[in-house]
N, C-alpha and C positions, 0 to 999 in steps of 0.2 A: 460028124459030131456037132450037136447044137454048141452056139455057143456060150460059153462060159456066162450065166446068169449073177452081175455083179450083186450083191447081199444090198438090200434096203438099210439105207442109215438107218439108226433106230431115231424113234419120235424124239426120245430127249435121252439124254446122255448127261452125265460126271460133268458137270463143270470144272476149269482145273480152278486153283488157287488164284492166278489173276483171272480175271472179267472178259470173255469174247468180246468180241467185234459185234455191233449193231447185228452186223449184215450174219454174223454166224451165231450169235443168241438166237434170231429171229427167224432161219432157215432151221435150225436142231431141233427149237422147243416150239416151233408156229403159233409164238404169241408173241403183240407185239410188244417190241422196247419200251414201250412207253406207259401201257399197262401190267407189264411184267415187273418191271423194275421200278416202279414206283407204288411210293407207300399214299394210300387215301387221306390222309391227312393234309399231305404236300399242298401249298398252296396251287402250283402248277402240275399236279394230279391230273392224268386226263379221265375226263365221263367213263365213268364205266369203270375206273379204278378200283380194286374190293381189298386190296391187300393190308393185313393190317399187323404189323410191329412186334406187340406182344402174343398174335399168333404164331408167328412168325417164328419165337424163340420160343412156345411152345411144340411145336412141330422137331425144330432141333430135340428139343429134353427129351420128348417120347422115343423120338430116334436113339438118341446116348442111351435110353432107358434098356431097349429093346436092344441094342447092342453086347450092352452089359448083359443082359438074360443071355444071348447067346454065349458068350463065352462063362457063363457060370453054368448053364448048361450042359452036360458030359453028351447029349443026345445031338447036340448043335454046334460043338465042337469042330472047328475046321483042319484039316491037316495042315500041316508047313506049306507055307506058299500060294495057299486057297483063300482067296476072298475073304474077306472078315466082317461080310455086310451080315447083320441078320436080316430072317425072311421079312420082308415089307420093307424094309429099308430106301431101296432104291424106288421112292417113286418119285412121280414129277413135281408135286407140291412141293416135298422137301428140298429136290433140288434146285427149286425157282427161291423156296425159303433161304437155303444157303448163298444163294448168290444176292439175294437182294439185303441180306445180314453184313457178306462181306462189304459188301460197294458202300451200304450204308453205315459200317465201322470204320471204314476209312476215311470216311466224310466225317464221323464225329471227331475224328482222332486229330484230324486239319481243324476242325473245331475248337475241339477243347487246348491246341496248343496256342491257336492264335487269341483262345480267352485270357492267357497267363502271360499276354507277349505286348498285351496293350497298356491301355493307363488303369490307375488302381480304380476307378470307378465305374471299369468294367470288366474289371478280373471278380467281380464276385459270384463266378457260377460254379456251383458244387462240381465236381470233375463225373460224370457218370459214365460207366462202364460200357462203351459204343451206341450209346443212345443216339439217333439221328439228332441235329441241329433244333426242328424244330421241338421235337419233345423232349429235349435239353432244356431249351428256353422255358414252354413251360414248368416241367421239374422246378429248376432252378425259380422261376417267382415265387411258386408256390412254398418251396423249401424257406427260401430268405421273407415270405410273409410271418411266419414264423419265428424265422431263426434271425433275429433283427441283428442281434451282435457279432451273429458270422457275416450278415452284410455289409458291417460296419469295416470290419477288419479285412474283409477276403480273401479267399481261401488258395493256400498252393498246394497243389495234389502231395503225396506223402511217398517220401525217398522209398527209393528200393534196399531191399538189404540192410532193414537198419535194426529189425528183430522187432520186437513184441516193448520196447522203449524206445523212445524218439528223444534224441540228445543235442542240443544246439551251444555251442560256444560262446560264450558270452563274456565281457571285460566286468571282476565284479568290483575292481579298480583301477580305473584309466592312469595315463601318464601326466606329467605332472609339467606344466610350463610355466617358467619364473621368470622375471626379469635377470640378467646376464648382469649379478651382482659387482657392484666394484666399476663396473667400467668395461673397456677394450681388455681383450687375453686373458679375463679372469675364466673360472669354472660356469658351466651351465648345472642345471639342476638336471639330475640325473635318477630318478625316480620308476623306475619298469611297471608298465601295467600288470596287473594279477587275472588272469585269468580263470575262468571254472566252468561246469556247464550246468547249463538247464535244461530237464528232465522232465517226459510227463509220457504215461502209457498209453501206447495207443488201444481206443477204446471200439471196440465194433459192437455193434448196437442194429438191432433189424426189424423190419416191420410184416408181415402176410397180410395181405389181401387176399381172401376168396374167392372165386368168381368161377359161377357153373359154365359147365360145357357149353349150355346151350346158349348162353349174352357170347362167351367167344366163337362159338359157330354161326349163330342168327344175329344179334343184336349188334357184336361188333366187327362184323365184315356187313357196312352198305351196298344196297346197290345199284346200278345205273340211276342217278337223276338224286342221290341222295342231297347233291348239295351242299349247304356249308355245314349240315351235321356228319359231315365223313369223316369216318377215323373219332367217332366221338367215344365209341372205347379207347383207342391208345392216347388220346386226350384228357379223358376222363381217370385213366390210371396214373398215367405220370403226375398229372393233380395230385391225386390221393398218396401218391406212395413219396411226394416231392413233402408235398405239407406233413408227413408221418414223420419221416425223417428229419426236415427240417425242426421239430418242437423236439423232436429227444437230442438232436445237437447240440440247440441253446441251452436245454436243461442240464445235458453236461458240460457247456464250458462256462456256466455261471454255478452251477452246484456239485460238479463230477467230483467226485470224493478221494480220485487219485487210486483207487482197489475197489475190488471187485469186479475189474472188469472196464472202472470210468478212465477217465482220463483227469488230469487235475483242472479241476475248473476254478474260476477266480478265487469264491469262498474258500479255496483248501490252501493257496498260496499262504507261505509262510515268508514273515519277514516285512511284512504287507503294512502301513500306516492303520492304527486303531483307535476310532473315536465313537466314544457310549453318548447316546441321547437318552437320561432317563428322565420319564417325567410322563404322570399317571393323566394330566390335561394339557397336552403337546397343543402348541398354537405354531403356526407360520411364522411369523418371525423367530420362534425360538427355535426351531429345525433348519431356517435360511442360514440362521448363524453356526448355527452347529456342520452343516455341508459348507460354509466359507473357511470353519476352521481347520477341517481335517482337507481341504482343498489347499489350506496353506502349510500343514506340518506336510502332506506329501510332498508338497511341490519343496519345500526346504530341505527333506530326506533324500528327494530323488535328485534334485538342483538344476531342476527345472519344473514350469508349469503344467500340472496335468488337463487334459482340454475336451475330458469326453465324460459323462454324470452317465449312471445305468441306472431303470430305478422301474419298479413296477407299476403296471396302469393306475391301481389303485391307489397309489403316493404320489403321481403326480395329479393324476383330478382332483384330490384333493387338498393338494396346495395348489389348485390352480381356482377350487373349488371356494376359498375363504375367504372373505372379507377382512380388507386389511385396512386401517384407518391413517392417515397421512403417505408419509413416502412407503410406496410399496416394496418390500426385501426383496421379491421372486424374481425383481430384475436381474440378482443375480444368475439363473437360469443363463437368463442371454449370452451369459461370460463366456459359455462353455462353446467348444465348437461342434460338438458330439449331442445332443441328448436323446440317449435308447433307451426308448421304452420295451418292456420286454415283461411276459409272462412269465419266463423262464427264470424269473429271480422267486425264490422259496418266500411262501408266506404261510410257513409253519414253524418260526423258529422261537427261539428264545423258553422264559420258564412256561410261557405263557401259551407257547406253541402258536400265537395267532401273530408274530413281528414278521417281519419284511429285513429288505436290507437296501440302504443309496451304496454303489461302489463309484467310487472316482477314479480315473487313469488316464494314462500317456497312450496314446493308442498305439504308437510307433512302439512301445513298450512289449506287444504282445504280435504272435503271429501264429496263427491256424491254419493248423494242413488238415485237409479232408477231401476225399474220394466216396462216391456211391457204388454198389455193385446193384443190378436190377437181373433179378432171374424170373425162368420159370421152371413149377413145379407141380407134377402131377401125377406122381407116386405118394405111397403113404397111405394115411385116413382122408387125403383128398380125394383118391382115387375110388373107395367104397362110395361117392356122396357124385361123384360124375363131375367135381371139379376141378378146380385149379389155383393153386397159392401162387399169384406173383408175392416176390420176396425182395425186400428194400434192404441192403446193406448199408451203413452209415459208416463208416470209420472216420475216427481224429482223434488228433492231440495235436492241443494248445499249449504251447511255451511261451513262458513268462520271462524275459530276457534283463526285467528287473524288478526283482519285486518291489523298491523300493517307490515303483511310479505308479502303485496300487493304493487307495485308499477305500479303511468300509467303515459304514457308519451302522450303527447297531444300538439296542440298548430299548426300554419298553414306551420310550419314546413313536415307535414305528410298529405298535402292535394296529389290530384293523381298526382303520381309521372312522369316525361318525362323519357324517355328514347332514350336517343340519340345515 
């Protein structure tokens, strides 16, 4: 009897849920570690690297896709206990795709928790849904070029289980401490804080990008000798879909309406310190004065100073823009320890529909949770056209912990300014 003819491993096989060993990645799939598992972008990428991120989680989608069809399928239906891969399922790409997906969502997941664990001037990176580190980093610039006010504040990813309202606790009157009247043994002042919360909905808000088959089959996998343009698609998206998301952020935490969908953004806060600038030939000092006043009824209301001015491009070049004769007021600017400039404040408001708004605040006052989701998609009306929608998810809500350390200045004083 010959003997027993042992069965050929197969070429590549099921990765489980953790990550083989160098030595058994690199015996299973005969590619090496290092071009396998690494993504072209990576600074220590080796030559010849072509793998690239957003293919990557394209490759999964059509997989889930295909999946899905087979069990909607009565023809492709499996018995009890039978495999549940649909046909094309198993091949090698995906499986190098899943494993270089997991390894690289574990690294962002050490990422993103040691972004929330440092000091606040480097917690401001949007939290993205297993993005690898490096196109984290970019996302995140791009996002906060934009989103100026969520860099200001920085963001903490958003509780689990809190529902479709995000509620935070707040004192909306503290305890009371007196001097121990009388002397030795008398009464203290006995006064209990009041408690209430603050409320704002969490808002999702998403972006599509387009992008035909053939830039993610040709244009965005390089290869050998590409150099420092590698990885310039999964570079080139997280850009685009960081700065998308980032402008519809700030536009909802300076203008979100609180419904339909937003989340409450400054302008909706109620409760808020309110000073009207009217006046049909607004000059520089007479605006300086009007931002010192309502700088001092907030800071009186809240009982403390507020230390951060928000205000649009356009309102500050031009008080930055005017000639002012003797002592110049805009010193005051300096006072503040904050000033964000931001696109994101409306300059459609008022009877006139062309005003602006200055908001003053406490910054410690407010706090923002938000998270990204990043997909791909290639079912639909993409699919008739041969391409592919990555999809930017945005979620937040901004709580306001006191309205009282808000202030907005308004009035036809801040309609669009000349510049002569």
């Amino acid at each position: 009897m010959s003997p027993r003819v042992k069965p050929k491993a197969d070429q590549y096989k099921r990765l489980p849920s953790g990550l083989p060993s160098r030595e058994e990645y690199e015996r299973t799939n005969k590619t090496a570690w290092g071009t396998g598992m690494r993504y072209a972008f990576e600074p220590d990428a080796p030559e010849g690297c072509a793998n690239s991120w957003f293919k990557d989680k394209l490759l999964v989608a059509e997989a889930d896709r295909r999946l899905q069809a087979s069990a909607d399928d009565p023809r492709l239906r499996h018995a009890p206990g039978a495999r549940r891969d649909a046909p094309g399922v198993l091949e090698p790409p995906l499986e190098l795709a899943q494993a270089r997906l997991a390894k690289f969502g574990r690294e962002a997941a050490a990422f993103a928790r040691e972004a929330f664990t440092i000091t606040a001037a480097g917690s401001n990176i949007i939290p993205t849904a297993a993005m690898p580190p490096v196109l984290a980093e970019l996302f995140s610039t791009a996002a906060h070029s934009r989103a100026r006010l969520a860099e200001l504040l920085g963001t903490q990813p958003l509780p689990p289980n809190c529902g479709t309202v995000l509620q935070v606790v707040r004192a909306s009157s503290g305890a009371v401490v007196a001097v121990q009247s009388g002397g030795e043994a008398n009464s203290l002042s006995a006064v209990d804080p009041v408690y209430a919360a603050s409320s704002s909905p969490i808002s999702y808000a998403g972006t599509q990008i387009p992008v035909s088959r053939q830039v993610v089959d040709r244009a965005g996998v390089p290869g050998p000798g590409s150099g420092a343009g590698a990885g310039s698609l999964d570079r080139t998206l997280s850009q685009e879909i960081g700065a998308a998301c980032g402008e519809e952020l700030e536009r909802q935490l300076i203008a979100g309406s609180a419904s339909g969908g937003e989340t409450r953004g400054l302008l909706s806060v109620s409760g808020v310190t309110s000073v009207t600038y009217t006046d049909s030939t607004p000059s520089v000092p007479e605006l300086i004065s009007k931002i010192g006043a309502c700088a001092a009824s907030t800071a009186t209301a809240d009982g403390g100073p507020v230390d951060s001015i928000l205000l649009h491009p356009r309102r500050l070049y031009w008080i930055l823009s005017q000639s002012v004769s003797g002592d110049d007021p805009r010193r005051l600017l300096d006072t503040f320890q904050n000033v964000v400039v931001s696109t994101g404040v409306p300059t459609l408001l008022g009877a006139s529909t062309s005003e602006d708004r200055i908001i003053l605040f406490r910054k410690d006052a407010l706090r923002l949770f938000a998270e990204v989701e990043v997909t791909a998609h290639a079912d639909g009306s993409a699919s008739g056209t041969l391409s592919v929608n990555y999809r930017g998810v945005v979620k937040c809500a901004l709580i306001t912990r006191s309205p009282s350390a808000i202030g907005v200045i308004s009035g036809t004083g801040l309609a669009n300014p000349t510049f002569a």
